[in-house]
C-alpha positions as CSV (number, residue, x, y, z in Angstrom):
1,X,112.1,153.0,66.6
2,X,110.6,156.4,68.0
3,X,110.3,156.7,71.9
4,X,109.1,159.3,74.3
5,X,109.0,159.4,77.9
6,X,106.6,161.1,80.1
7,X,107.0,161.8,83.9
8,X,103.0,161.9,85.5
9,X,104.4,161.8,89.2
10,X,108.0,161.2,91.0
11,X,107.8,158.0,90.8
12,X,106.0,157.2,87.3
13,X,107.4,157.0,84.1
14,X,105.5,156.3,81.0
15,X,106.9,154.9,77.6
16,X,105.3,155.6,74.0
17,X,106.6,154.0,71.4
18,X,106.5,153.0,67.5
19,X,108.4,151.0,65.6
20,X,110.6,148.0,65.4
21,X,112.3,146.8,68.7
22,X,109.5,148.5,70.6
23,X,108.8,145.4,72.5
24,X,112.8,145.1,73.2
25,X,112.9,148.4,74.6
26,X,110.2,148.4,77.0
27,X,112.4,145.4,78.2
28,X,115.3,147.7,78.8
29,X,113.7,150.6,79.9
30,X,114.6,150.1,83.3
31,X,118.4,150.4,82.7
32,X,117.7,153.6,80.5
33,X,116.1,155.6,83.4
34,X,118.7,153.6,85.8
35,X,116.6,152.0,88.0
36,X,119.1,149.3,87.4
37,X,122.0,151.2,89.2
38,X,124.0,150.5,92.1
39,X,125.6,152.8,94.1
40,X,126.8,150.4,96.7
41,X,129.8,151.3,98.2
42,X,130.0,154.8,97.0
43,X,131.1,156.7,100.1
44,X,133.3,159.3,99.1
45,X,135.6,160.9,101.8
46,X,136.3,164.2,99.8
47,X,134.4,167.1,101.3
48,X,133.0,168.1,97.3
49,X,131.9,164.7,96.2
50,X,130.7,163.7,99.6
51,X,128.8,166.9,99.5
52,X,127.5,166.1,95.8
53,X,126.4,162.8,97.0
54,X,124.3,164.7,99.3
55,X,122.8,166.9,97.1
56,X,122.4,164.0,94.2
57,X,121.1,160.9,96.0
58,X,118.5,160.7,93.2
59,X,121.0,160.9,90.0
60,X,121.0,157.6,88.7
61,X,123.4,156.2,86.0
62,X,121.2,155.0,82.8
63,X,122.3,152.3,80.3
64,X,121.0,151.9,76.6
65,X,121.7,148.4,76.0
66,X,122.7,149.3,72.5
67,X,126.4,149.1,72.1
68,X,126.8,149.5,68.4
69,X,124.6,152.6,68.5
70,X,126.7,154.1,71.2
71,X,130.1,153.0,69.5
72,X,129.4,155.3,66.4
73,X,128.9,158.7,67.8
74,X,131.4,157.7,70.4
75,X,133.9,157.2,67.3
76,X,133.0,160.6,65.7
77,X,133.6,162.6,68.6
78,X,137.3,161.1,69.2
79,X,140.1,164.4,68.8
80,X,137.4,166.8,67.5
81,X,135.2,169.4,68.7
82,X,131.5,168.2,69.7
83,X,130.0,170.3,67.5
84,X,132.1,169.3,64.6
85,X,131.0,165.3,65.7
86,X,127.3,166.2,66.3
87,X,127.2,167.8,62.8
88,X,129.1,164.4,61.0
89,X,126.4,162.1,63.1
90,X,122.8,164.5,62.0
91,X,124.5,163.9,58.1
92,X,125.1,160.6,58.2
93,X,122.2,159.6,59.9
94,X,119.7,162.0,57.7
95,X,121.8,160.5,54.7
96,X,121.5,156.3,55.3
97,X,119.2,156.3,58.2
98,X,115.4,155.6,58.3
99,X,112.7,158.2,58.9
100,X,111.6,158.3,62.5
101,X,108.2,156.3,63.1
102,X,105.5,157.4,65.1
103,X,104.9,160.8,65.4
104,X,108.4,161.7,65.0
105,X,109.3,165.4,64.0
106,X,109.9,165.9,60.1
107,X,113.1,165.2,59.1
108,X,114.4,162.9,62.0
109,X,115.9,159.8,61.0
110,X,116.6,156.4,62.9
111,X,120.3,155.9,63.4
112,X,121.3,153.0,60.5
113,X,121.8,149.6,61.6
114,X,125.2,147.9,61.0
115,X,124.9,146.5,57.9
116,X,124.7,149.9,56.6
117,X,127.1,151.6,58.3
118,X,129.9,149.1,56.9
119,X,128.9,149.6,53.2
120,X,128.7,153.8,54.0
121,X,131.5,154.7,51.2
122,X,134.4,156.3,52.0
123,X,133.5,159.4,50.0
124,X,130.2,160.1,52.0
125,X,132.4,159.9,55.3
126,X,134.9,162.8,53.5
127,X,131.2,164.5,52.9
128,X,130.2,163.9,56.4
129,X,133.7,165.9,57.7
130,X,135.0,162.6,58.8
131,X,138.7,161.4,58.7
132,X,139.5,158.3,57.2
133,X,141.0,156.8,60.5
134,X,137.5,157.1,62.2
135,X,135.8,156.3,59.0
136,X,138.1,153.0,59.4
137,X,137.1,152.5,62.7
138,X,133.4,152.8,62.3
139,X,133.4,150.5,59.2
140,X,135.4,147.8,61.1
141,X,133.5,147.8,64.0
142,X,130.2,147.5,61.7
143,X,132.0,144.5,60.6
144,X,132.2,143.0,63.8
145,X,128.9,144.5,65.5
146,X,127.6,140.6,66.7
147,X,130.8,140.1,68.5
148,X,130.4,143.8,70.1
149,X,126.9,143.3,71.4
150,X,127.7,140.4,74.2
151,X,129.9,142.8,76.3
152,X,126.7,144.0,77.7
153,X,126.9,141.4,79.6
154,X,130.0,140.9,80.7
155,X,132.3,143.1,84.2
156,X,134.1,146.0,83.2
157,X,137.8,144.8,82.2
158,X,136.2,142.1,79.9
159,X,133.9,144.8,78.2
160,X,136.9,147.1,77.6
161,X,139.2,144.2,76.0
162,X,136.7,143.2,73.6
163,X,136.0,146.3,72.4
164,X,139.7,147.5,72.2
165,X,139.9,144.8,70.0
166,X,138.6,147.0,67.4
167,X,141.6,149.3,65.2
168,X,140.8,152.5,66.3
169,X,138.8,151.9,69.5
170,X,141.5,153.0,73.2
171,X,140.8,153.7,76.4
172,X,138.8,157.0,75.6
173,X,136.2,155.7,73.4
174,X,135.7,152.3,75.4
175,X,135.7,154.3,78.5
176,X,132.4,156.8,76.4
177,X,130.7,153.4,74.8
178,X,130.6,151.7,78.4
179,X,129.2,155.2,80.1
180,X,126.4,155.0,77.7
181,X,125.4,151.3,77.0
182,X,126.3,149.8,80.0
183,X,126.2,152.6,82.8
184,X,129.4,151.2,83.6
185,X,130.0,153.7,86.9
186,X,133.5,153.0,86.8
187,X,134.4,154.1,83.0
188,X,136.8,156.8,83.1
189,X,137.4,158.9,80.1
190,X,141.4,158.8,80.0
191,X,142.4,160.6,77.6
192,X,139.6,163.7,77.4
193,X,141.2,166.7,76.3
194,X,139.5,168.7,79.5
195,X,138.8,166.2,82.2
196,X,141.7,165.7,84.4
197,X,142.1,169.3,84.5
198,X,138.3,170.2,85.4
199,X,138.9,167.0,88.0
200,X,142.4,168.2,89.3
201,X,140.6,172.4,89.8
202,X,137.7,170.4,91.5
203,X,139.1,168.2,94.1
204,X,143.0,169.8,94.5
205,X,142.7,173.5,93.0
206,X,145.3,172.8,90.3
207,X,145.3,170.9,87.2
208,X,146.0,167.3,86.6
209,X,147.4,165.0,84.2
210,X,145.8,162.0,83.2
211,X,147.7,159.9,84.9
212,X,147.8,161.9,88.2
213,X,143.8,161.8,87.9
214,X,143.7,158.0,87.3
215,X,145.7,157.9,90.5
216,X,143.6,159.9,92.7
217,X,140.5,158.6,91.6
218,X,141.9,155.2,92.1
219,X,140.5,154.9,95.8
220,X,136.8,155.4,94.5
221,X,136.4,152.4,92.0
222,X,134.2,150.8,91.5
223,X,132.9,154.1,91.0
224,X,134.7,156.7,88.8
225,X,132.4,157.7,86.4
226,X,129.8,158.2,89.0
227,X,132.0,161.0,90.9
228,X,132.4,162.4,87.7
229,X,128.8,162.5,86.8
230,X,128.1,164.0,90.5
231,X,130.6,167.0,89.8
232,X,129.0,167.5,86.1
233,X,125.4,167.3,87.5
234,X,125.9,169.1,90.9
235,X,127.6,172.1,89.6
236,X,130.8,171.8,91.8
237,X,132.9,171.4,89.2
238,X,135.3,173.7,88.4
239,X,136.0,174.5,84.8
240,X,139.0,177.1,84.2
241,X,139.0,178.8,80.8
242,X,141.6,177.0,78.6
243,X,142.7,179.7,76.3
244,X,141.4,180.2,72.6
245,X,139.9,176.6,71.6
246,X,141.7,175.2,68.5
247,X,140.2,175.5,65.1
248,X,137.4,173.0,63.9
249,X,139.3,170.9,61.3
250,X,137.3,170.5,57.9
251,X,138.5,167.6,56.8
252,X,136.0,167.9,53.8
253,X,138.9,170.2,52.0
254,X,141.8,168.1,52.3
């Protein structure tokens, strides 16, 4: 399926699209532009994020629905470099996916369905720069995709133990799959190689560790990910240089 989304006024948004599962997302289109977000209770005390919350009242968190689609690149980005992930999803996806309907650019390619990710062989992952412990992962959770797609309706701690289920799948990547198909505003990626330093220089002017941000983010559930989100968007978070970055692993060589 091919969409594209055009803004006319402030408060107008138009949906084109092609394809199969067109009718399905016009259904969820409201959770994509997150008119189905709430931002009850959000009332942060800290002078940043209260300020954010100022600035931002119109930053709303969007959900996909699509919980299999947002497991995958979710997986691929786990311990590497984004740039390293983005380039394993565009080869995979231009390798098994379909072309793009509509009057999709040449070249673009739908993302594959689960059925075809779980029969991608392990050699084409190796191709794709992928290790075989996320190749695992993907594959497995391909396997059990139907049992996967029900947490989109279920509260947050019921979401994360099924899909934590899955080999391969912690806190990170459940935290990144709820962010994205759910808008879970409370999904906190523990674990992110920068983010409780960027949050500890934003809120305390000194780094963090994961567990030190976990507990002084604790007073602001259900609503982590949104102050997150508001420091991202507003520009008010502070991001220290972090030395050299690491070498991009080729894992297509070993």
């Amino acid at each position: 399926m091919t969409y594209r989304l055009r803004q006319p006024s402030r408060t107008e948004v138009v949906a084109d699209v092609w394809g199969e599962g067109a009718e399905e997302f016009v259904v969820t289109l409201p959770g994509l532009i997150g008119l189905l977000d709430d931002a009850t209770g959000f009332a942060p005390e800290h002078r940043i994020l209260a300020e954010a919350a100022r600035r931002l009242t119109h930053l709303h968190l969007g959900r996909t629905g699509q919980v299999f689609e947002a497991l995958v690149p979710a997986v691929l980005e786990q311990k590497v470099h984004g740039v390293a992930a983005f380039a394993s999803w565009r080869r995979l996806v231009t390798r098994f996916g379909a072309p793009a309907p509509g009057p999709a650019p040449s070249g673009m390619a739908v993302s594959p369905p689960p059925e075809v990710w779980r029969r991608i062989p392990s050699w084409e992952f190796h191709r794709a720069n992928v290790d075989p412990k996320r190749a695992r992962t993907i594959v497995e959770a391909a396997r059990v995709a139907d049992k996967l797609t029900p947490i989109v309706g279920m509260n947050h701690d019921d979401a994360y133990r099924r899909l934590r289920l899955v080999p391969g799948i912690g806190e990170w990547t459940a935290a990144e799959v709820c962010q994205r198909a759910l808008g879970d505003a409370d999904a906190l990626s523990v674990g992110d190689y920068h983010l409780a330093a960027v949050i500890g220089w934003s809120l305390v002017g000194a780094p963090m560790t994961d567990d030190e941000m976990v507990a002084y983010l604790e007073p602001l559930r259900p609503h982590r990910y949104r102050a997150v989100r508001l420091l991202e968007v507003s520009g008010m978070a502070v991001r220290p240089k972090f030395g050299p970055r690491t070498a991009i692993t080729d894992h297509r060589f070993h």
